[in-house]
DOTI-364356 format. One record per residue: residue in three letters; x negated, y, z of N, C-alpha, C in turn. Coordinates in steps of 0.02 Angstrom, whole numbers, padded with zeros to 5 digits, always signed. Atoms other than C-alpha are relative to their C-alpha. Layout:
REM residues N
ALAXYZXYZXYZ ...
//
This chain:
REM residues 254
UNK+00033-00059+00028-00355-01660-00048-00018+00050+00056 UNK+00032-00037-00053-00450-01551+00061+00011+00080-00026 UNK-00047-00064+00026-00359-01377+00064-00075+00054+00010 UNK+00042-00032+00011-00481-01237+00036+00019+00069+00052 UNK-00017-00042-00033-00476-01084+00152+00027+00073-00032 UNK-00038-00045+00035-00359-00930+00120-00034+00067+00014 UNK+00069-00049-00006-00487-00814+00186-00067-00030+00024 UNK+00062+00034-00035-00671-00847+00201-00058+00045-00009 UNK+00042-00034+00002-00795-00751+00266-00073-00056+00016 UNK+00054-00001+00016-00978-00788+00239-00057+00070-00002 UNK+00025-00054-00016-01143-00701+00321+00006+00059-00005 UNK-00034-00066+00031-01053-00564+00331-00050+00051+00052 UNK+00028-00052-00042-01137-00399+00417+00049+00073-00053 UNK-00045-00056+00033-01049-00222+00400-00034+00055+00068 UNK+00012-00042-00036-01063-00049+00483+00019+00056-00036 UNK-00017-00055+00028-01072+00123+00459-00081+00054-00014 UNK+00068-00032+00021-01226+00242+00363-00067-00068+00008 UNK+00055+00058+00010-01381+00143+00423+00015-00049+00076 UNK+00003+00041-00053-01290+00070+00593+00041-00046+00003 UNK-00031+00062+00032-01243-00111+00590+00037-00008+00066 UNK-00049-00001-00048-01083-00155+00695+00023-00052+00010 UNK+00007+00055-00002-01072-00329+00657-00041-00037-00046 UNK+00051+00037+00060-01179-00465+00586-00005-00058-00012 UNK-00005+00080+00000-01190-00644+00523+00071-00028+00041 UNK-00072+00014-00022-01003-00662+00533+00019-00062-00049 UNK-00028+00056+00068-00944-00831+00453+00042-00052+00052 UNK-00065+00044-00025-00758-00914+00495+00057+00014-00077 UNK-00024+00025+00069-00645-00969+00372+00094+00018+00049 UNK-00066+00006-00014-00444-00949+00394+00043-00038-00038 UNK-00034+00024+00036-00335-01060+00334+00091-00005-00011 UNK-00073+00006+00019-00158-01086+00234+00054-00004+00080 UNK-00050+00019-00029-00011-01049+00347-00033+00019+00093 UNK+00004-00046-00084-00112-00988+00516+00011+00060+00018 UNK+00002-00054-00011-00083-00859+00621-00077+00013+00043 UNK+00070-00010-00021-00275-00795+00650+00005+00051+00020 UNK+00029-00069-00035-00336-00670+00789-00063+00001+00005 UNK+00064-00045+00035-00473-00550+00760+00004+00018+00089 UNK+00012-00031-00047-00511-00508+00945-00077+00007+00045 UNK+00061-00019-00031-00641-00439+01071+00009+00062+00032 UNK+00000-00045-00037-00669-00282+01190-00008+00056-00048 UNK+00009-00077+00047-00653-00096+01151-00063+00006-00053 UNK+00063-00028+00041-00780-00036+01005-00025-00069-00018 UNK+00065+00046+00020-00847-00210+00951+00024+00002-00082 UNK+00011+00015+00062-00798-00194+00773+00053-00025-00038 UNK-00062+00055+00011-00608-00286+00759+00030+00051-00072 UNK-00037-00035+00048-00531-00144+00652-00039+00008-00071 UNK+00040+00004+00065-00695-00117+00549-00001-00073-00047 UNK+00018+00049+00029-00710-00274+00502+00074-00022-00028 UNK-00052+00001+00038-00522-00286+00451+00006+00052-00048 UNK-00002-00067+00059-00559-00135+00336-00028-00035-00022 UNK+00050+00021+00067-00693-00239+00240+00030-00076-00008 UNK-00034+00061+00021-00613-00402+00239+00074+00027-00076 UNK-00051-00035+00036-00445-00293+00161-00036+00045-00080 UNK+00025-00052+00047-00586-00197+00038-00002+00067+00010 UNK+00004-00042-00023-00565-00030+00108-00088+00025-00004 UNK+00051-00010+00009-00739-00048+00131-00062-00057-00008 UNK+00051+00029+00022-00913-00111+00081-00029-00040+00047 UNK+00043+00028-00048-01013-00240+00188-00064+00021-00025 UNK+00083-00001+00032-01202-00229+00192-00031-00058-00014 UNK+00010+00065+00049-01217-00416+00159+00041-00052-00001 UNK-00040+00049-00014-01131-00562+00164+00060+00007-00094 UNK-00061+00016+00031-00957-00604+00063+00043-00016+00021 UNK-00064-00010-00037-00779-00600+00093+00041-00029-00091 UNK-00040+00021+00058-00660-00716-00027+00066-00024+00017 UNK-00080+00017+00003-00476-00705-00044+00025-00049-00038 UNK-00026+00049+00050-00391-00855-00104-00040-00022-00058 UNK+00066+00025+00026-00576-00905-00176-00017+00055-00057 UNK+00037-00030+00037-00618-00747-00264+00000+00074+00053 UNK+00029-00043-00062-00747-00626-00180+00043+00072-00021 UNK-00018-00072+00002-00653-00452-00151-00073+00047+00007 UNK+00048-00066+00007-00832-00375-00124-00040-00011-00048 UNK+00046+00024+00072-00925-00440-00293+00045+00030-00048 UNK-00049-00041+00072-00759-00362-00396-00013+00043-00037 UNK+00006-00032+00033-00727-00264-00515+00044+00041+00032 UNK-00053-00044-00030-00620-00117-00482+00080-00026-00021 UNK-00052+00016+00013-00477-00193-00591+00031-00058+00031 UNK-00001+00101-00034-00495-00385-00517+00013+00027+00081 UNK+00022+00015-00068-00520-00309-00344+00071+00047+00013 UNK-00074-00046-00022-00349-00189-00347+00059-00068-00001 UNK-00054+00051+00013-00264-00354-00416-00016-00055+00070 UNK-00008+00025-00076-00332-00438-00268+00043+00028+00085 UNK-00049-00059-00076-00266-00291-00127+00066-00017-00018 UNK-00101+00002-00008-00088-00321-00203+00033-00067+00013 UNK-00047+00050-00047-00089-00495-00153+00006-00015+00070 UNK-00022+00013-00066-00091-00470+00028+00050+00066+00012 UNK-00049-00032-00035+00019-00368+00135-00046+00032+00074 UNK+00056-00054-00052-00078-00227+00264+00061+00035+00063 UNK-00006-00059-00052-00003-00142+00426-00032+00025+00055 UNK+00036-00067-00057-00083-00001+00530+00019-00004+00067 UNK-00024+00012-00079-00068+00009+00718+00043+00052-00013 UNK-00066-00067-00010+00052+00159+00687+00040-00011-00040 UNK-00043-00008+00064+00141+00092+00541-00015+00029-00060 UNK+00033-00035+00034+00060+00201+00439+00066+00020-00066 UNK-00085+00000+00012+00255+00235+00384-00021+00097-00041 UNK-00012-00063+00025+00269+00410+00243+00047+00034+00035 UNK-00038-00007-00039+00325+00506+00345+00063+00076-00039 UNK-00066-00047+00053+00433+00622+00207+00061-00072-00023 UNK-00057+00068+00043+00522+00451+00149+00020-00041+00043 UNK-00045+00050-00042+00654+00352+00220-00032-00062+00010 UNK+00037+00067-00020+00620+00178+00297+00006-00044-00086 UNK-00016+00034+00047+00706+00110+00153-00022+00024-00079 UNK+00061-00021+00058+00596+00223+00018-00052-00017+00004 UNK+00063+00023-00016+00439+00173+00095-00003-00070-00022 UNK-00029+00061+00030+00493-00009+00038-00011+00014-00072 UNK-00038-00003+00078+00569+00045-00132-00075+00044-00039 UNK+00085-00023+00054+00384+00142-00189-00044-00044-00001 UNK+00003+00046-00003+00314-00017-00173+00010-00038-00073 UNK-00055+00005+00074+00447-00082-00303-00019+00041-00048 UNK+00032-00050+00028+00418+00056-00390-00044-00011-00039 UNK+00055-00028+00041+00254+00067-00434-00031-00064-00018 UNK+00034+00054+00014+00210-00124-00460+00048-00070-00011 UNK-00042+00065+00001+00367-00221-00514+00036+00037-00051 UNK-00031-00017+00090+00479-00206-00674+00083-00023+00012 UNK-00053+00019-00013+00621-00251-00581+00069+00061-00001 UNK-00069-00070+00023+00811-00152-00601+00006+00056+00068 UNK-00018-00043-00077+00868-00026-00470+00034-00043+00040 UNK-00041+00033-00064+01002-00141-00415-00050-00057+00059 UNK+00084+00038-00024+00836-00283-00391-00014+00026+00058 UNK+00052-00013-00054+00738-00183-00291+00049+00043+00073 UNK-00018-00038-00037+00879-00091-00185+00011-00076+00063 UNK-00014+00047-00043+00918-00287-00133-00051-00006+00038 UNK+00087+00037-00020+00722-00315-00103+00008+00040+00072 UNK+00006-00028-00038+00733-00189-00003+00053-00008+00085 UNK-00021+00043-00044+00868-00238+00114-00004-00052+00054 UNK+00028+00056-00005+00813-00406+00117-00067+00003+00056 UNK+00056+00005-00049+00653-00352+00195+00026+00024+00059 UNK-00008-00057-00048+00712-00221+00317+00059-00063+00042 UNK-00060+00050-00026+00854-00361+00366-00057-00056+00045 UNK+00048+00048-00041+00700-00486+00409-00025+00015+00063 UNK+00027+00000-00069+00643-00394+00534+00041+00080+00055 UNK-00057-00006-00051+00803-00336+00620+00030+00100-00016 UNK-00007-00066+00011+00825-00145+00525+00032+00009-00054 UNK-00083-00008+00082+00972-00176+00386+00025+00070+00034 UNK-00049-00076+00005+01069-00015+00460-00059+00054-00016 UNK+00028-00056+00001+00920+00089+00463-00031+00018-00055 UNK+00036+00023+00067+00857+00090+00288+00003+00079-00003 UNK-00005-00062+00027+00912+00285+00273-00033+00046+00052 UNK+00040-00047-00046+00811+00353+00425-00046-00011-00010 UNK+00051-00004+00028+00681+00421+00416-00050-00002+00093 UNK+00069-00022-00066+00499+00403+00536+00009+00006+00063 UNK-00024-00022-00090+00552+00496+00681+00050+00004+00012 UNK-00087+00027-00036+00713+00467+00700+00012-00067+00029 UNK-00008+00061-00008+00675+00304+00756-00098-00032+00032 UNK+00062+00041-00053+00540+00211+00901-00041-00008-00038 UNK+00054+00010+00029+00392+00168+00884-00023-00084-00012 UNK-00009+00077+00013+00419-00024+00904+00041-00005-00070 UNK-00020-00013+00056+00532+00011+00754-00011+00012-00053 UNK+00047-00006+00055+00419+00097+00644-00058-00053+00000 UNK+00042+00043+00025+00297-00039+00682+00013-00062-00029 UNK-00031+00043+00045+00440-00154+00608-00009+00014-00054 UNK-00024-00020+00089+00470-00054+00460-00071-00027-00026 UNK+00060+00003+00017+00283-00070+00439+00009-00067-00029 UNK-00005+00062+00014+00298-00241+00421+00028-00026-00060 UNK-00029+00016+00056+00424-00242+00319-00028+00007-00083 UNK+00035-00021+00051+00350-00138+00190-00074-00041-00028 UNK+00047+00053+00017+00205-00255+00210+00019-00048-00042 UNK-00028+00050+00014+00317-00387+00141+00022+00013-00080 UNK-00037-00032+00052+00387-00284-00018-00004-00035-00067 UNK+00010+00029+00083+00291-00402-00156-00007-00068+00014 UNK+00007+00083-00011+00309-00570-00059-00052-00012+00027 UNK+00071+00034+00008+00130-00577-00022-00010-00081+00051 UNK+00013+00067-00032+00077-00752+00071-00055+00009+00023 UNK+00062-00013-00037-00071-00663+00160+00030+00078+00021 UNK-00040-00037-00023-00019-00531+00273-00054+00009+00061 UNK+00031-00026-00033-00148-00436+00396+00044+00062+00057 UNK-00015-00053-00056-00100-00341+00550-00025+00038+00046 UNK+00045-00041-00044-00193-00211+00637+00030+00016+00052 UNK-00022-00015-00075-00165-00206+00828+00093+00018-00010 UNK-00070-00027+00014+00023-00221+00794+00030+00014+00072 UNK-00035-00023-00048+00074-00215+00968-00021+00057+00051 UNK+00020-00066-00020-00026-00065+01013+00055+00073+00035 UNK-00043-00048-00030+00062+00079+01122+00068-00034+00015 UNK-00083+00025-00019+00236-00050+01150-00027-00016+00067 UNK-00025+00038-00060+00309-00093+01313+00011-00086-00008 UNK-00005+00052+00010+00299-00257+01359+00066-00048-00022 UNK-00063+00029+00028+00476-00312+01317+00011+00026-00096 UNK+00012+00002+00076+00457-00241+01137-00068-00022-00019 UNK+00043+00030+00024+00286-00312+01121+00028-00074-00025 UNK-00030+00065+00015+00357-00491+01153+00064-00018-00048 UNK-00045+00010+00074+00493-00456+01034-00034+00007-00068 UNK+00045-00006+00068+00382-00421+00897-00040-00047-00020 UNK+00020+00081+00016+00274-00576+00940+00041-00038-00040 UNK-00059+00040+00038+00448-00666+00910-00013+00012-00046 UNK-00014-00023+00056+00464-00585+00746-00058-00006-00031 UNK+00045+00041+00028+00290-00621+00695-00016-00073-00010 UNK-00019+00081+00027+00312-00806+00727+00062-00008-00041 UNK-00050-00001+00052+00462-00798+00634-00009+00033-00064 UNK+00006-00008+00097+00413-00715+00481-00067-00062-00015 UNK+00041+00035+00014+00270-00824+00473+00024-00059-00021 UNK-00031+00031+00017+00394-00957+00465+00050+00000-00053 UNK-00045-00002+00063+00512-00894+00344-00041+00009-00050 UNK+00026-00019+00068+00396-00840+00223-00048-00051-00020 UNK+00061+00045+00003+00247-00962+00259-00054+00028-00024 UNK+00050-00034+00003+00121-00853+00250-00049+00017+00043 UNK+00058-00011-00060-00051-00837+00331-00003+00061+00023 UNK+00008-00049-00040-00059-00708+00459-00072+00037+00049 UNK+00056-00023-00045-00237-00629+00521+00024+00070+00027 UNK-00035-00063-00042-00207-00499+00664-00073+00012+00064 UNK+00057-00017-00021-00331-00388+00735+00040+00027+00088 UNK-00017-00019-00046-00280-00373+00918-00045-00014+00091 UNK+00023+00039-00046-00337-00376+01100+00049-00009+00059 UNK-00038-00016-00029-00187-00398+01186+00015-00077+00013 UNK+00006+00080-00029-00181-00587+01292+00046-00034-00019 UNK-00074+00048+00010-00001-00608+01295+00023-00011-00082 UNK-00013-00015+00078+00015-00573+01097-00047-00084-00033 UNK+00056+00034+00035-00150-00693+01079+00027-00076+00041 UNK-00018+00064-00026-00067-00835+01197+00067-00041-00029 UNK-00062+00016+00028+00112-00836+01122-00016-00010-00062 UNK-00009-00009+00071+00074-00830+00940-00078-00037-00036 UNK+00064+00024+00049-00124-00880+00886-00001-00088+00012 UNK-00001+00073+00018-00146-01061+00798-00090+00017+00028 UNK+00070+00000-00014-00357-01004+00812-00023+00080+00009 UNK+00031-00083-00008-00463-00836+00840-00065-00027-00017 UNK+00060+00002-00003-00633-00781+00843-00004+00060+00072 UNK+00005-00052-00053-00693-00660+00987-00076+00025-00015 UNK+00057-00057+00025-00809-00510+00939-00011+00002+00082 UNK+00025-00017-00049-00932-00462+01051-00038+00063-00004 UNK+00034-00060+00013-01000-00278+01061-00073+00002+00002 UNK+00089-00006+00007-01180-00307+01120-00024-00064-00024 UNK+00001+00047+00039-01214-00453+01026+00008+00006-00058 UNK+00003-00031+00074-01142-00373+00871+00031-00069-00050 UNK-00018+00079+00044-01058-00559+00822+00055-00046+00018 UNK-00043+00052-00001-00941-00697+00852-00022-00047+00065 UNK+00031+00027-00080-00984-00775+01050+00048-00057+00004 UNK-00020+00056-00010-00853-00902+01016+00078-00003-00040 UNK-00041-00004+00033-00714-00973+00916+00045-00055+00007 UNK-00029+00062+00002-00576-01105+00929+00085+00004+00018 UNK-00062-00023-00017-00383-01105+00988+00003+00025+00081 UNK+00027-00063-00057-00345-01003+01123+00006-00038+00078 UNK+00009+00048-00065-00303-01108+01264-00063-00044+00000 UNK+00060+00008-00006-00440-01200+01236-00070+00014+00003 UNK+00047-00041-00036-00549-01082+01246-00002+00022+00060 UNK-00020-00019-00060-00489-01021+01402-00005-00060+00046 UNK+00020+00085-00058-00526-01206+01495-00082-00008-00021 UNK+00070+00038+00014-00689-01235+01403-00045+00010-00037 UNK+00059-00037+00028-00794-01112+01322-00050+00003+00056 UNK+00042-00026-00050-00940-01094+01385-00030+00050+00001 UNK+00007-00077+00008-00958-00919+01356+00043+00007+00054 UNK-00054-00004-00063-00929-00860+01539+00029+00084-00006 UNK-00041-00059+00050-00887-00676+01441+00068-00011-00017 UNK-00067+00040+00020-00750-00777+01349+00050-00005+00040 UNK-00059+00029-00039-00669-00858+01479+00030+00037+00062 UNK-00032-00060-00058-00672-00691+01601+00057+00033-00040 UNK-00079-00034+00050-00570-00607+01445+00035-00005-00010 UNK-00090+00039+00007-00443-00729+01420+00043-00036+00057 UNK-00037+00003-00050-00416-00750+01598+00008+00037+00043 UNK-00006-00070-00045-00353-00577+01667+00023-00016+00064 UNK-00035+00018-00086-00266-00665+01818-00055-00019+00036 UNK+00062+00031-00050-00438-00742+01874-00043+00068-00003 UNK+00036-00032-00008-00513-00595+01832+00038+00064+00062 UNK-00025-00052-00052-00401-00472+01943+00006-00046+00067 UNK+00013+00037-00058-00408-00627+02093-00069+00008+00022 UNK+00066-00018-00017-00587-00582+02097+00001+00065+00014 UNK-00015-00087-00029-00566-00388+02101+00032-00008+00062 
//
């Protein structure tokens, strides 16, 4: 049986008022990968994870979650679509009045029918996955910023989803908490089995962790090449490509 893709974009184009920022975008993601969204400053990586997520409108194309289009919806079909993935922000995007372990539990809350005792476990449970069981009662700033971009995660996790998007998660970390967070992204990916698209441009993140990518291109406005990442890096022939994903050849030339 030929498995069907868990996201699939089709001629897609998007932007902002009347200026187009990408265009004729079409790659498919499938069950159980971890997919990177990358490319150089300003080409479009974050926008285009806003309209894939629904946030916002494309100007043509289509975008289908688990084979139904999020931009053809209805408002009711297309909210019931947003709650089956799982979203985090490059900052966490963490309330910053509510504990780690409330930010979780409103979640619960507002889209599950489950008891208090239920959701106090849920909550746990998540915050335990990705290494923050004691901290469930601090709040925001009382606590790093590699930390809050756990909790983030966590809270991503709150309804199970099996599609799970990450915006530049290792943004502003040191490299020893970046590579711990890689860890912890291959590892939830494994415990949960859930497809992972992640909007990042960060090498070591995109060498340790991506099954495939795509790579945006700013003046082009499109997709210059797509495939797994080492192999791109030996044998694209996009000589763009293969300067980006090889910063050591590129600083031996500087």
């Amino acid at each position: 049986m030929i498995k069907e893709p868990v996201v699939k974009i089709s001629n897609l184009s998007i932007g902002y008022d009347q200026r187009t920022v990408l265009k004729e975008l079409n790659f498919s993601v499938m069950e159980g990968e971890i997919f990177i969204i990358m490319g150089g400053s300003g080409c479009g990586k974050s926008s285009l994870l806003k309209n894939i997520i629904g946030l916002y409108k494309p100007f043509e194309g289509d975008i289908l979650i688990n084979g139904h289009s999020i931009t053809k919806a209805k408002l009711k079909e297309k909210k019931k679509l947003m709650r089956s993935f799982g979203v985090t922000y490059q900052d966490g995007a963490l309330f910053s009045t509510l504990s780690l372990g409330e930010n979780i539990l409103l979640l619960l809350d507002e889209y599950t029918t489950l008891s208090k005792n239920e959701k106090e476990e849920v909550v746990m449970e998540k915050l335990a996955l990705v290494g923050l069981a004691e901290f469930s009662h601090y709040m925001p700033h009382e606590i790093s910023g590699g930390m809050r971009k756990r909790a983030g995660l966590a809270r991503a996790m709150a309804l199970n989803p099996k599609l799970l998007f990450f915006d530049e998660p290792s943004a502003g970390l040191d490299p020893i908490s970046s590579a711990e967070l890689d860890r912890l992204i291959l590892n939830l990916g494994r415990h949960t089995n859930a497809t992972i698209v992640i909007v990042t441009h960060e090498l070591d993140s995109i060498f340790a962790i991506a099954d495939n990518l795509i790579v945006l291109n700013k003046e082009k406005k499109g997709i210059v090449a797509s495939g797994k990442p080492y192999d791109l890096k030996k044998n694209c022939k996009n000589e763009w490509v293969k300067r980006f994903l090889d910063r050591d050849g590129l600083t031996r030339k500087i």
